[in-house]
N, C-alpha and C positions, 0 to 999 in steps of 0.2 A: 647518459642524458637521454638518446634515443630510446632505451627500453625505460624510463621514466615516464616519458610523452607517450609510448605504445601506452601504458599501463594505464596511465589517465584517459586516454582514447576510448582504452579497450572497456576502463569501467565506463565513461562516460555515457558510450552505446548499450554497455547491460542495461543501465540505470533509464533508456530509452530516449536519450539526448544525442544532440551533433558532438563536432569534439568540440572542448572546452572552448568557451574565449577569454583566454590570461588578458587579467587588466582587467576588463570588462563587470561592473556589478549585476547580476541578475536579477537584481531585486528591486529593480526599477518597472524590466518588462512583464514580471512572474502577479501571479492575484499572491494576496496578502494569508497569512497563516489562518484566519479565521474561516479562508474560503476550501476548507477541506469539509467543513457541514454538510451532508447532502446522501445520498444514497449515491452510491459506486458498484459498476460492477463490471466482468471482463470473464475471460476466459483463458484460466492459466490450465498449461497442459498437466499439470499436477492432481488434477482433481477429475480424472477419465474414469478412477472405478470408486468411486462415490454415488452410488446411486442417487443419496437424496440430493445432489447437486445436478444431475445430469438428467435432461430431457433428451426430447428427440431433437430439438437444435444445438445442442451440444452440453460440455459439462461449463457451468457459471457457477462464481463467488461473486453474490452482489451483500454489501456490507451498509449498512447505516452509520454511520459517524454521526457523534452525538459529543457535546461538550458534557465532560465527567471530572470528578476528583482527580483522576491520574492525569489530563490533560483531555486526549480524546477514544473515544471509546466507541467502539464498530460491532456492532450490532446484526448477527447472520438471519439475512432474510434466507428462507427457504426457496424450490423453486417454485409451490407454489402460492408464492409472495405473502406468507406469512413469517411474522416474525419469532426468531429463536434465540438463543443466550446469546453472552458478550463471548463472543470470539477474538476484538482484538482491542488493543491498548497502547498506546501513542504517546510519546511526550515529544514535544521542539528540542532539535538539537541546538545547543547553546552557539553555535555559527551564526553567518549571517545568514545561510542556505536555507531555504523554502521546506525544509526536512526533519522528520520523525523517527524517533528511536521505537519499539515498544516489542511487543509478543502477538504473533498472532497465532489461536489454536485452531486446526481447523475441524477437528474431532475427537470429539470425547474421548478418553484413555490413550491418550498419544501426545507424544512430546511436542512442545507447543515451538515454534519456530521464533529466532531472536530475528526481527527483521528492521530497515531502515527503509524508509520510503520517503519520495523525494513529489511535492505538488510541481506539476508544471502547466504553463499556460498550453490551454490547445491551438492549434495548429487551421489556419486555414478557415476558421467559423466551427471548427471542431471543439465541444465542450476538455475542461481542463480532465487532466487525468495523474491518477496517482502511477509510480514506479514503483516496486516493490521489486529488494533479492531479499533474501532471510537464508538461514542455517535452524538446526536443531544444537542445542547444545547453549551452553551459559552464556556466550557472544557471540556475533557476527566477526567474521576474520574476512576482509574486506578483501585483502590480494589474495583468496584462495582463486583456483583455475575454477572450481563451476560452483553453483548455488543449487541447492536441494528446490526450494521455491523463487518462484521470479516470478513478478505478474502485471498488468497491465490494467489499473480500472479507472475505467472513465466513468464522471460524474452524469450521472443521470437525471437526475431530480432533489429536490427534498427526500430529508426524511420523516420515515414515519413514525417507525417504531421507536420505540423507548425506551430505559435502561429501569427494571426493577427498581421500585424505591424500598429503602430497608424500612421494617418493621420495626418502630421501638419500643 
């Protein structure tokens, strides 16, 4: 039972929450799934030798989420706030949890990351922010000990950019 309650603690805190409150609905105090629209961004330490992500204030992933066919669809601003392909892909987990399954790639010819990200209210007047762990490989395996990506973005604003429209 004890390493149960560690193990839920211990995701709890990757996923950038307190420990759990059992019983308790989240989904009272959380913004609603439609509020993940917006430009997001942060600075996960994964992305240090990426040039085109890294200035002189450090390396950022700021994304567009945009409503698309597969659910939601994030959109890589560059850093100099121009807009670039869809990098990531979202659908609601069928729970009750404020949370996203999808892929996020974060560069061309390279294996695209399966990840889960979880919307949470900000804290204190702090804008809301996404959680993100992910893996490479055809699923996320939740109780592994570490995550290749883990990241942190806070919503910033509107978005801008926009998702290609197909040609017919």
């Amino acid at each position: 039972m004890a390493t149960g309650v560690a193990l839920v603690c211990g995701l709890s805190w990757a996923m950038g929450g307190a420990a759990p409150d059992f019983g308790v609905s989240r989904a009272a105090a959380a913004p609603a799934l439609t509020d993940i629209g917006g430009r997001w961004s942060g600075k996960p330490r994964i992305l240090s030798a990426d040039a085109s992500r890294c200035g002189p204030e450090g390396c950022t992933l700021t994304l567009d989420i945009v409503a698309c066919a597969e659910g939601w669809c994030g959109i890589d601003v560059t850093k100099d706030q121009t807009c670039g392909g869809k990098a990531l892909q979202l659908t609601p987990m069928k729970d009750e949890r404020l949370g996203f399954t999808g892929k996020l790639t974060l560069a061309d010819g390279t294996q695209a990351y399966v990840v889960e990200t979880v919307l949470r209210e900000g804290e204190n007047g702090q804008p809301p922010r996404l959680n993100f762990v992910g893996d490479t490989g055809p699923e996320l395996m939740i109780f592994r000990r570490s995550f290749p990506f883990s990241a942190q973005l806070a919503r910033t604003g509107d978005a801008v950019c926009k998702l290609d429209k197909p040609v017919s």
